[in-house]
DOPA-650424 format. One record per residue (C-alpha): residue in one letter; x, z, y. Coordinates in Angstrom, 3 decimals, always signed. Each point is the difference from the previous one (the first is absolute). Layout:
residues N
> r; east; up; north
> A; X; Z; Y
...
END
This chain:
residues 356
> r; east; up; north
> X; -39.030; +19.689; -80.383
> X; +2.346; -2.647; +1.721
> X; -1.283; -3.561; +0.283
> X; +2.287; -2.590; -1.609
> X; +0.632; -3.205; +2.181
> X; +0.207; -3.331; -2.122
> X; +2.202; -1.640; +3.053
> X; +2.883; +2.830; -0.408
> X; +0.115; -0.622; -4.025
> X; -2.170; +3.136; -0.346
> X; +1.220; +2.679; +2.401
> X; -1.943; +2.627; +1.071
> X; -1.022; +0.446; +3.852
> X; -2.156; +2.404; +1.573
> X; -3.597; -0.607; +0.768
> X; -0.984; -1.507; +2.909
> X; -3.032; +0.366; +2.169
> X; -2.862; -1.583; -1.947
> X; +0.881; -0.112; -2.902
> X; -2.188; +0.884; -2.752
> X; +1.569; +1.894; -3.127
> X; -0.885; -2.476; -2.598
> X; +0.357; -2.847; +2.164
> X; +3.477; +0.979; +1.388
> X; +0.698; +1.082; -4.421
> X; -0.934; -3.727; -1.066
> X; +1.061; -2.902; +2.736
> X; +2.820; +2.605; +1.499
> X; -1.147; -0.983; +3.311
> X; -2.464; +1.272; +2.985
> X; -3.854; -0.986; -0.128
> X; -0.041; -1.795; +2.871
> X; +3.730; -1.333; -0.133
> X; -1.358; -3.373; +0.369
> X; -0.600; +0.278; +3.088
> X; +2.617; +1.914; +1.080
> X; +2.246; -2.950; -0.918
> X; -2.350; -2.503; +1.323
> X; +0.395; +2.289; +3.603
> X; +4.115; -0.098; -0.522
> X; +0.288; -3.591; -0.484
> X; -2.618; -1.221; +2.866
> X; +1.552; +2.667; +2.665
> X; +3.314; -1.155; -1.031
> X; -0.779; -3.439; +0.640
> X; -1.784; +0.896; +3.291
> X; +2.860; +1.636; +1.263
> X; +2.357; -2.965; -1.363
> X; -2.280; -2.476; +2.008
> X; +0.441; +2.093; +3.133
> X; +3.538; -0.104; -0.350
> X; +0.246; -3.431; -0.551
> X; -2.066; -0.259; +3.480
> X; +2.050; +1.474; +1.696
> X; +3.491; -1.254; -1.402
> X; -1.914; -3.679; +1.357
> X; -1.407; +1.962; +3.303
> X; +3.872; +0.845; +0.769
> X; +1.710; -2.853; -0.965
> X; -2.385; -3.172; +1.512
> X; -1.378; +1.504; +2.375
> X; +2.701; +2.946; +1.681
> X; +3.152; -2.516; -0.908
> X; +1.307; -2.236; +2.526
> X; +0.902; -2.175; -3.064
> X; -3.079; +0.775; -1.914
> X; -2.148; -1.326; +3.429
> X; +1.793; -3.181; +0.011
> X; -0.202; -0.822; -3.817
> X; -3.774; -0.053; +0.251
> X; +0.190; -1.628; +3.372
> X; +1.718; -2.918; -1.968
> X; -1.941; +0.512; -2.928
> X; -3.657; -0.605; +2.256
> X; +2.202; -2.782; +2.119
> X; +0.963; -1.936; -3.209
> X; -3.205; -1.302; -0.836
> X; +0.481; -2.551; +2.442
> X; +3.264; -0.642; -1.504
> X; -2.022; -0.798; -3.708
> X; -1.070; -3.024; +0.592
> X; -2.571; +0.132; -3.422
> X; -1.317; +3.747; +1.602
> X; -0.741; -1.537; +3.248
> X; -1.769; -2.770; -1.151
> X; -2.178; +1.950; -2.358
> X; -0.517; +2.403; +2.652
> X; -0.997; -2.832; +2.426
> X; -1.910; -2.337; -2.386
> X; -2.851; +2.996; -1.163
> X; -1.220; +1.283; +3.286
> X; -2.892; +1.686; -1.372
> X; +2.062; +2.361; -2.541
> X; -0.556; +2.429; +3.036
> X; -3.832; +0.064; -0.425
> X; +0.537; +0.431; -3.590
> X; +2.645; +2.936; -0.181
> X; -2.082; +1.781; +2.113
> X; -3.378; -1.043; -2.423
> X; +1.955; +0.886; -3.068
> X; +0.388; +3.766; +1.601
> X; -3.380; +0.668; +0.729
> X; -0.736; -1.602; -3.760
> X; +2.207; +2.600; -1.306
> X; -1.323; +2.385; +1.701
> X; -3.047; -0.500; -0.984
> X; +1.095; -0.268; -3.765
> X; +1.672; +3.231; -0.220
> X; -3.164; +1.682; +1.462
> X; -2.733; -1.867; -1.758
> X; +1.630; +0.171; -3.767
> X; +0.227; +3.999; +0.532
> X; -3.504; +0.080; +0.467
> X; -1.382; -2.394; -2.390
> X; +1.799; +1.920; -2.450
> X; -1.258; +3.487; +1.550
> X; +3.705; +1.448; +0.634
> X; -1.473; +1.264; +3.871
> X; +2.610; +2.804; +0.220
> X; +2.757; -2.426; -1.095
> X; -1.334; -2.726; +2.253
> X; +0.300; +2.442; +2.809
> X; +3.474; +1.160; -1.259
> X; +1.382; -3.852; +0.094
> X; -1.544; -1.016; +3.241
> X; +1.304; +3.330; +1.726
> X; +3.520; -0.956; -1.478
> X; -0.272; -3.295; +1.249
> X; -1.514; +1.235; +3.891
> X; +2.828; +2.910; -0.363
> X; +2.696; -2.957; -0.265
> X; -0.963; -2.263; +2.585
> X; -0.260; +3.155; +2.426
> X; +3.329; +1.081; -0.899
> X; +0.991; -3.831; +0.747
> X; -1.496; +0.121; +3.333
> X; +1.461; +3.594; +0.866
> X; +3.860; -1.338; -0.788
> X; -0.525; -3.249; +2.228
> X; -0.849; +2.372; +3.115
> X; +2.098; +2.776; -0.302
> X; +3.137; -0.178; -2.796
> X; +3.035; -0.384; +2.694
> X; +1.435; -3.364; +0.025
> X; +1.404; -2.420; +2.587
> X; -2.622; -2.049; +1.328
> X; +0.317; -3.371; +0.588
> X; -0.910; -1.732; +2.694
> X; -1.781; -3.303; -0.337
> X; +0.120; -3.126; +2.467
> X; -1.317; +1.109; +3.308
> X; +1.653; +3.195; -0.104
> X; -2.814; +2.315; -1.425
> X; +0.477; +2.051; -3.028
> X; -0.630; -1.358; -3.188
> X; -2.320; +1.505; -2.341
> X; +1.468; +1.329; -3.246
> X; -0.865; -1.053; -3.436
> X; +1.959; +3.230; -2.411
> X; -1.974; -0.161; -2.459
> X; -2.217; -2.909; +0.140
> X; -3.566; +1.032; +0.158
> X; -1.128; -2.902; -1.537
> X; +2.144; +0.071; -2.964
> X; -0.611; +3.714; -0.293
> X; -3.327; -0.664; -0.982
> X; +0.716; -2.504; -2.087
> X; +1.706; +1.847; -1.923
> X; -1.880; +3.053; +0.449
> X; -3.176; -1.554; -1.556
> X; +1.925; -1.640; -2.727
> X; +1.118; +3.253; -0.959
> X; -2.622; +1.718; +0.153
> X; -2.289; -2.077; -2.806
> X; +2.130; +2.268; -2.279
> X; -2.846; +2.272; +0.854
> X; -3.047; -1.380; -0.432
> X; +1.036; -3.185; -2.733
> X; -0.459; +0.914; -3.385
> X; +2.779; +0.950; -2.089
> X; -0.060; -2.667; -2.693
> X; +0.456; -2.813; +2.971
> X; +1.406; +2.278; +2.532
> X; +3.763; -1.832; -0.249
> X; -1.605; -3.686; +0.369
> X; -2.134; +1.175; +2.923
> X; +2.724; +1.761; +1.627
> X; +2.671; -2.043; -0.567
> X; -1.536; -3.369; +1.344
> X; -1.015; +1.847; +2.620
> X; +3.612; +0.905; +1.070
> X; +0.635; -3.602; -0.671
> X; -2.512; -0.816; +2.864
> X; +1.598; +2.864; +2.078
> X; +3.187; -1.269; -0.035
> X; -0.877; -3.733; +0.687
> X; -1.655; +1.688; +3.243
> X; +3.015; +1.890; +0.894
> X; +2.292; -3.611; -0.825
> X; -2.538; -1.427; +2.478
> X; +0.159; +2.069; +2.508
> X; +4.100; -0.182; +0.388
> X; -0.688; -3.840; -0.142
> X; -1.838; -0.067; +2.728
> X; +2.262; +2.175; +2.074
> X; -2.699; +2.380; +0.400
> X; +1.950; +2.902; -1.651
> X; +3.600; +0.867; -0.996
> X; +1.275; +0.307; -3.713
> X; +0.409; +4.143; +0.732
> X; -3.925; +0.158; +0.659
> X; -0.903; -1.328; -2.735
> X; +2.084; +1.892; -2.153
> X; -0.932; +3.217; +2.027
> X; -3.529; -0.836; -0.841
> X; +0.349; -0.464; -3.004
> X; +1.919; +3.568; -0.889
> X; -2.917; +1.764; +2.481
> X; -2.786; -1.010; -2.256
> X; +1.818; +0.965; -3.004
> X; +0.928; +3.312; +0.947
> X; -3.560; +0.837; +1.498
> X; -1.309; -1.343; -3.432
> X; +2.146; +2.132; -2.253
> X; -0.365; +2.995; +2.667
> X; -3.735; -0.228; -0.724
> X; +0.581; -0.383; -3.971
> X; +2.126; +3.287; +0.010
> X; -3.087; +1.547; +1.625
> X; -2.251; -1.214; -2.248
> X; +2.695; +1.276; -2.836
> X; -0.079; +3.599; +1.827
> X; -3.897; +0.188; +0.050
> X; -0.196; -0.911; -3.960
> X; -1.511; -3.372; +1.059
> X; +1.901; -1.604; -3.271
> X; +0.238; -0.486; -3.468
> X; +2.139; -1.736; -2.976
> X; -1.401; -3.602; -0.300
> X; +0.873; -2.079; -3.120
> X; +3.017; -1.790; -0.659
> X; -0.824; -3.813; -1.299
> X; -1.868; -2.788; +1.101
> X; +1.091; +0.108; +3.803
> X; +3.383; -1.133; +0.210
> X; -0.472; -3.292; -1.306
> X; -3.538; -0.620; +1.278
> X; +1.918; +0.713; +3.610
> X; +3.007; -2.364; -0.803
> X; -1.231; -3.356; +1.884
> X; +0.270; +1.981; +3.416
> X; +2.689; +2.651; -0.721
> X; +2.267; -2.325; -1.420
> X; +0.193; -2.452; +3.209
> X; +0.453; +3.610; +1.841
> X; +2.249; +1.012; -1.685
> X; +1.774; -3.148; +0.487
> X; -0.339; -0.130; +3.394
> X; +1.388; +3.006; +0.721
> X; +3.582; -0.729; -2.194
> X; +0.251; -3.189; +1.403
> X; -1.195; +1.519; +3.605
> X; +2.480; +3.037; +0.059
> X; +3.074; -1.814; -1.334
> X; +0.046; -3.186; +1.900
> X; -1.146; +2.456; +3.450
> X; +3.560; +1.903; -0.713
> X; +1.876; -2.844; -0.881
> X; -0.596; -1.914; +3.414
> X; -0.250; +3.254; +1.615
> X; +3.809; +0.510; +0.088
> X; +0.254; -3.471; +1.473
> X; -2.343; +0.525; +2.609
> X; +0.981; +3.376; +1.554
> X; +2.770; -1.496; +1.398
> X; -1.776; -2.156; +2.743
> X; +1.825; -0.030; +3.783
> X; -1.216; +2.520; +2.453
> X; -1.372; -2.405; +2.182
> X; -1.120; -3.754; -0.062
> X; +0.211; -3.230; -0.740
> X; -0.548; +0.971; -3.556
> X; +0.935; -2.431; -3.186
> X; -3.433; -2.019; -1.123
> X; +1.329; +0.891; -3.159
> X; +0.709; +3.958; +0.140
> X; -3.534; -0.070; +1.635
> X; -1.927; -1.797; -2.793
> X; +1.969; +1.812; -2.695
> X; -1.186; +3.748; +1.894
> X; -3.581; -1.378; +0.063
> X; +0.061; -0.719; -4.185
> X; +2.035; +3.170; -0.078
> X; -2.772; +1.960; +1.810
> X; -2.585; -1.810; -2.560
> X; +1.960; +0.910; -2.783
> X; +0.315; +3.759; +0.518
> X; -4.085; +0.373; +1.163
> X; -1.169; -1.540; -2.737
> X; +2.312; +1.738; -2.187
> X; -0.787; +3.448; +1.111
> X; -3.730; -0.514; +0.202
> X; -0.578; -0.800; -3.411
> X; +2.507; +2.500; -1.080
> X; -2.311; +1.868; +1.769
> X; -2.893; -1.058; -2.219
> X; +1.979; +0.412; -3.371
> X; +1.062; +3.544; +0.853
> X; -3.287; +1.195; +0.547
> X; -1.665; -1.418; -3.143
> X; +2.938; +1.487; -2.067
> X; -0.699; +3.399; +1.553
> X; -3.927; -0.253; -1.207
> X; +0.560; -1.974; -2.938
> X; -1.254; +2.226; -2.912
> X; -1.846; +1.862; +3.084
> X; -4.715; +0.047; -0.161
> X; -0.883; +0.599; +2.919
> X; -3.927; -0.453; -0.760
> X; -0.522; +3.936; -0.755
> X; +1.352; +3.584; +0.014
> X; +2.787; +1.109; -2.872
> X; -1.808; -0.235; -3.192
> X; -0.768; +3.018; -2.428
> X; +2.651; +0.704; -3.077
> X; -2.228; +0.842; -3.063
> X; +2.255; -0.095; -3.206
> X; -1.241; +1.010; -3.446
> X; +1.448; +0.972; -3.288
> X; -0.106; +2.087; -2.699
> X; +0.528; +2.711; +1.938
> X; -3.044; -0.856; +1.816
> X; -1.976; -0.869; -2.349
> X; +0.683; +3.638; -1.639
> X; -1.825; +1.691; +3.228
> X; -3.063; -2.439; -0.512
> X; -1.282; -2.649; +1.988
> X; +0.144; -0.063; +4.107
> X; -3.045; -0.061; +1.712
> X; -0.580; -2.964; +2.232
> X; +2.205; -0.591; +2.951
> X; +1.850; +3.195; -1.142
> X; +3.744; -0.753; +0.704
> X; +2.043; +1.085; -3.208
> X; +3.583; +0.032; -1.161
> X; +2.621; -0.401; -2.803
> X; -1.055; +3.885; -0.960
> X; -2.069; +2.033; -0.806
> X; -0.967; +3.816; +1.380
> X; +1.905; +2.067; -3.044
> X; +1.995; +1.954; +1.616
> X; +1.943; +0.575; -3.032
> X; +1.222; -3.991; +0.070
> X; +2.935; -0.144; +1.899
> X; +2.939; -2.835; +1.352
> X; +3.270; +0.885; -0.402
END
């Protein structure tokens, strides 16, 4: 018998490896398919994150021009008069970026447990741990040119920022451990607050636009590296499709805004910033407009960031293993009723009842 596929209008294809025989005869498809495509999309994305990385690794950080753009871009917040003020006027926003990590931190762990998801709370905070190391490892030993600060001594580097890694490492990984039904409001005002941080930190001069947008592609290919695995190890299952998207629309809408608005006006200015002199006195101008250039494309990639990985686990429980097809019908009813937890299909035993 030759399974027909309801994608390919009906067309038979061979049997795969686990498939069952009236499974494969009914939804033309492999039992645990789900997952399979759950694996595809998630490594896809991984490996799309990673080459994102390093397309941003090469050309901001291993560019003469790319170096000087976020020079200017970290330089020009001096230039915005409104930035440095804010910057200068709130002191304390220090204190509290660093309180609002360990808060989050402390969130992501202690709503996995309260809702008894231990192996899943272990899974997000290793995610998140597995990020920031990564983070750490590219600061000391990815080759760049190192620059040297004011008295002459080499200046630490800050590809990927750490801090904005896990930001957006923990914001991420609530997709784990938040319930489905208010996973996208959770998730997505929690890339909200990730991005703000990464906005701040550029503000202050503490990191360049490319960190920030390297951290934010880190964490999401870690996350969706883990989700594949998850996906491989059957860790997965159909969840329903209503009642989320609009329950999640007062966070994923401003995301979703923010990264349009983010990624367009970052390559619109970018063209106009690129083109800065080789050396100094720079224009005031050309400095602030690199600095809201630099804003621009952060924020627009980390809440991209956000939206891609709630799209990729949208109709996706993560709560429990695949669950168990059990189908009835006449057919079934003809062989008499299951016994309990007895796993049963469209057919019955007769060997004489055939598909053709």
């Amino acid at each position: 018998m030759a399974p027909y596929d309801r994608r390919t209008g009906g067309s038979p294809r061979p049997p795969k490896t686990g498939d069952t025989w009236w499974y494969a005869a009914v939804a033309g498809e492999a039992a645990d398919s789900f997952s399979t495509r759950v694996r595809t999309r998630t490594r896809r994305a991984c490996l799309g994150a990673v080459l994102l990385l390093t397309l941003v690794y090469a050309g901001l950080v291993l560019t003469a021009t790319g170096r000087r753009w976020g020079d200017a871009a970290v330089t020009g917040r001096r230039a915005d008069t409104r930035v440095a003020a804010f910057v200068r006027d709130h002191p304390s926003l220090d204190g509290a970026v660093t309180l609002s990590l360990v808060l989050a931190c402390v969130l992501l762990v202690g709503l996995g447990l309260l809702r008894k998801r231990y192996a899943l709370t272990g899974a997000a905070a290793g995610a998140v741990a597995v990020a920031v190391a990564v983070a750490g490892l590219l600061q000391l030993y990815a080759p760049r040119p190192r620059p040297v600060d004011g008295a002459g001594a080499l200046a630490p580097s800050g590809f990927p920022s750490a801090t904005a890694t896990l930001a957006f490492g923990v914001a991420l990984a609530l997709v784990l451990v938040v319930p489905r039904r208010s996973r996208e409001l959770v998730v997505g005002a929690a890339t909200l607050w990730a991005v703000a941080l990464g906005g701040y930190a550029i503000a202050a001069g503490d990191h360049r636009p490319g960190d920030v947008i390297a951290a934010a592609l880190l964490a999401l290919a870690v996350q969706c590296g883990l989700l594949a695995l998850l996906a491989r190890r059957g860790k997965v299952r159909p969840g329903t499709r209503r009642g989320t998207t609009l329950r999640g629309l007062p966070t994923t809408l401003p995301l979703a805004l923010v990264a349009a608005g983010g990624l367009v006006a970052g390559f619109l200015l970018l063209g106009d910033t690129l083109g800065l002199p080789a050396t100094a006195p720079y224009d005031p101008d050309e400095l602030r407009l690199a600095h809201r250039c630099g804003q621009a494309l952060a924020a627009g990639v980390g809440a991209a960031a956000g939206l891609v990985l709630l799209a990729l686990v949208r109709h996706v429980d993560l709560d429990g293993g695949p669950a168990s097809y059990r189908l009835g019908g006449p057919l079934v009813e003809d062989s008499g009723a299951p016994d309990q937890g007895e796993l049963v299909g469209p057919f019955t035993e007769n060997r004489d009842h055939e598909i053709s």
